[in-house]
C-alpha positions, 0 to 999 in steps of 0.5 A: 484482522491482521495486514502486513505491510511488505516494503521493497527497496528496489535502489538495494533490494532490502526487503521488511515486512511491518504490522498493520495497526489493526485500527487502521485495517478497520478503519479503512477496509479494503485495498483501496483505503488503507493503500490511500491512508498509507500512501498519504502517510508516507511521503510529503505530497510536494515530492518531484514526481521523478523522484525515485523514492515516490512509493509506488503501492500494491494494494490487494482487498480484504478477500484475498488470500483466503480459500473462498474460491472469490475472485481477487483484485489487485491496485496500484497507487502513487502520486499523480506526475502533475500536482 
């Protein structure tokens, strides 16, 4: 199973793609497990809320993308404004 992670800089517009360590993918299956762990990963939970460097993730399930004719859905994540 192979995932991509697409990082967008909104503050200069630099746009990367990274490999999802396949581990991880089967670990957490899904959009919303692996956006979790990502999130969780990324960022010090004790960041101001108003910070512009907060990630904001667009998480999407393990079906999308694929020809299947399935209906797909897309999340978003971030930290919550109170702690």
């Amino acid at each position: 199973m192979r995932a991509t992670l697409l990082r967008v800089n909104l503050s200069n517009g630099k746009v990367s793609k990274e490999p999802i360590a396949e581990a991880v993918v089967r670990q957490f299956i899904g959009g919303r497990g692996l956006a979790t762990t990502l999130l969780a990963d990324s960022v010090d939970t004790r960041i101001d809320p108003f910070d512009p460097a907060k990630p904001l993730i667009f998480a999407t399930g393990k079906e999308r993308g694929k020809r299947k004719g399935k209906r797909g859905k897309v999340t978003a994540f971030t930290f919550p404004l109170l702690p």
